[in-house]
C-alpha positions in Angstrom: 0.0 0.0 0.0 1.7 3.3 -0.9 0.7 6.0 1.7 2.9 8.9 -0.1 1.8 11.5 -2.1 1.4 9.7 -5.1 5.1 10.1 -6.7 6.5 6.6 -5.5 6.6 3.6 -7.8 3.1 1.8 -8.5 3.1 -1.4 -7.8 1.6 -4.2 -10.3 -1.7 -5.5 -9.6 -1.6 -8.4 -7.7 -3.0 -11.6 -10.0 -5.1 -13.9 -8.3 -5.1 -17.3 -9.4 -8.0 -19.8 -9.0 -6.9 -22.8 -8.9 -8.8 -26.0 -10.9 -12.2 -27.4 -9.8 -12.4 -29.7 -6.7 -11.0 -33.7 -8.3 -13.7 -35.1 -5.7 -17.0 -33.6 -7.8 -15.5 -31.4 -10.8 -18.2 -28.7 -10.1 -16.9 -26.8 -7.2 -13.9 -24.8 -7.2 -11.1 -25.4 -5.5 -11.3 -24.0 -1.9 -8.3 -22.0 -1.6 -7.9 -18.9 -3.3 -3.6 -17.2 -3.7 -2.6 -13.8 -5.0 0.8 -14.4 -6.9 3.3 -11.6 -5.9 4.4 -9.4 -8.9 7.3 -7.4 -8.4 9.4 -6.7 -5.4 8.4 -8.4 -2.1 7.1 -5.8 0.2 8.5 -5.7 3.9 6.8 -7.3 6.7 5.9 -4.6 8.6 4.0 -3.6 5.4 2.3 -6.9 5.3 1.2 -6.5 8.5 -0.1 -2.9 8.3 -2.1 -4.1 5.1 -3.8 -7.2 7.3 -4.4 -5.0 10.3 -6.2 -2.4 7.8 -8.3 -5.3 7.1 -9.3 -5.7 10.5 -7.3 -8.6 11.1 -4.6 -9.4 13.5 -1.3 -10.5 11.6 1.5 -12.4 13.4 5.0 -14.0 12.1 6.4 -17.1 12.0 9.2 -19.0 10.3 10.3 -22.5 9.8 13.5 -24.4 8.9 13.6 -26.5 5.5 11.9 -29.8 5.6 9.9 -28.9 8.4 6.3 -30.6 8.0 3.1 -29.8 9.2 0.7 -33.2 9.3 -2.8 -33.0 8.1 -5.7 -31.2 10.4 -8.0 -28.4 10.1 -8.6 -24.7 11.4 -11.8 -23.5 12.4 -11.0 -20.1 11.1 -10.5 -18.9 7.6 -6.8 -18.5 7.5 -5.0 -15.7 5.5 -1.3 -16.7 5.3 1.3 -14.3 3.0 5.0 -16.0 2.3 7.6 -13.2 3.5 10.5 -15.6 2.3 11.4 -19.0 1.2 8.5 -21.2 0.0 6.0 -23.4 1.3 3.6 -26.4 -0.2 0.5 -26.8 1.1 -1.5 -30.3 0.7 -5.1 -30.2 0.5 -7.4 -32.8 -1.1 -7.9 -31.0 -4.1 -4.3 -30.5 -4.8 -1.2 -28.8 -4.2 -0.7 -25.3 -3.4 3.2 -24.1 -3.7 3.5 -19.9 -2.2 6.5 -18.6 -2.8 8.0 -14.7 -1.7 5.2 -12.2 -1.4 2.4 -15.3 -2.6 -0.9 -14.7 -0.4 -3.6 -17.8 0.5 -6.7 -17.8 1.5 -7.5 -20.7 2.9 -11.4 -21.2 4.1 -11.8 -22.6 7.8 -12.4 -26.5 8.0 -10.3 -27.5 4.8 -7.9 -30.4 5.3 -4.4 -29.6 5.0 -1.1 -30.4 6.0 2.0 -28.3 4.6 6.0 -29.0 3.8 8.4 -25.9 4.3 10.6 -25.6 1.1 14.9 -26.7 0.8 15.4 -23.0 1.6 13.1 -22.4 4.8 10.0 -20.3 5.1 8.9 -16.9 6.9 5.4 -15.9 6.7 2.7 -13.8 8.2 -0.8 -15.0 8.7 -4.1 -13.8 10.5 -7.6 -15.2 10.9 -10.4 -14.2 9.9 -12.9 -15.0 12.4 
């Protein structure tokens, strides 16, 4: 978000991507929604400001490469935004790979697990409630 007086750089639009229709029924989308970064990754602080602007309340966390997360569910939507490294995250409808300034959505009681990438992860996530 650019809060000068409108002579910085513009950032690109951010591109959402849909990902393909749910294997299980081939009607229904695939849960999770992710913005693909364009451009230079923002800073984290920035991140944050934009989630709190949204109401939400943004905190960070990290992991080392390799690290796994097993499968289980959140009972909040989850908004997670890769800071650094890369991330996959498993769901039943496929794989979703974030990378440096990538943003998820991820809709509360989806199955997931997730596997940090060979370079680590940091990220910043909130939930909406």
């Amino acid at each position: 978000m650019h809060r000068g007086g409108g002579t910085g750089p513009r950032r690109p639009a951010p591109q959402l991507t849909r990902l393909p229709v749910d294997p299980h029924d081939g009607a229904h989308p695939h849960p999770v929604e992710v913005v693909r970064s364009r451009g230079p990754v923002r800073a984290r602080r920035d991140i944050e400001a934009d989630l709190q602007a949204e109401g939400l309340t943004p905190h960070a966390w990290s992991n080392g490469a390799g690290f796994s997360y097993g499968r289980h569910v959140h009972e909040h939507h989850k908004v997670l935004v890769c800071t650094s490294g890369s991330i996959t995250f498993h769901t039943d409808a496929g794989e979703v790979v974030l990378g440096p300034g990538d943003r998820m959505e991820l809709p509360s009681g989806v199955e997931h697990g997730a596997t940090v990438g060979g370079d680590g992860v940091a990220c910043v996530e909130a939930y909406r409630r």
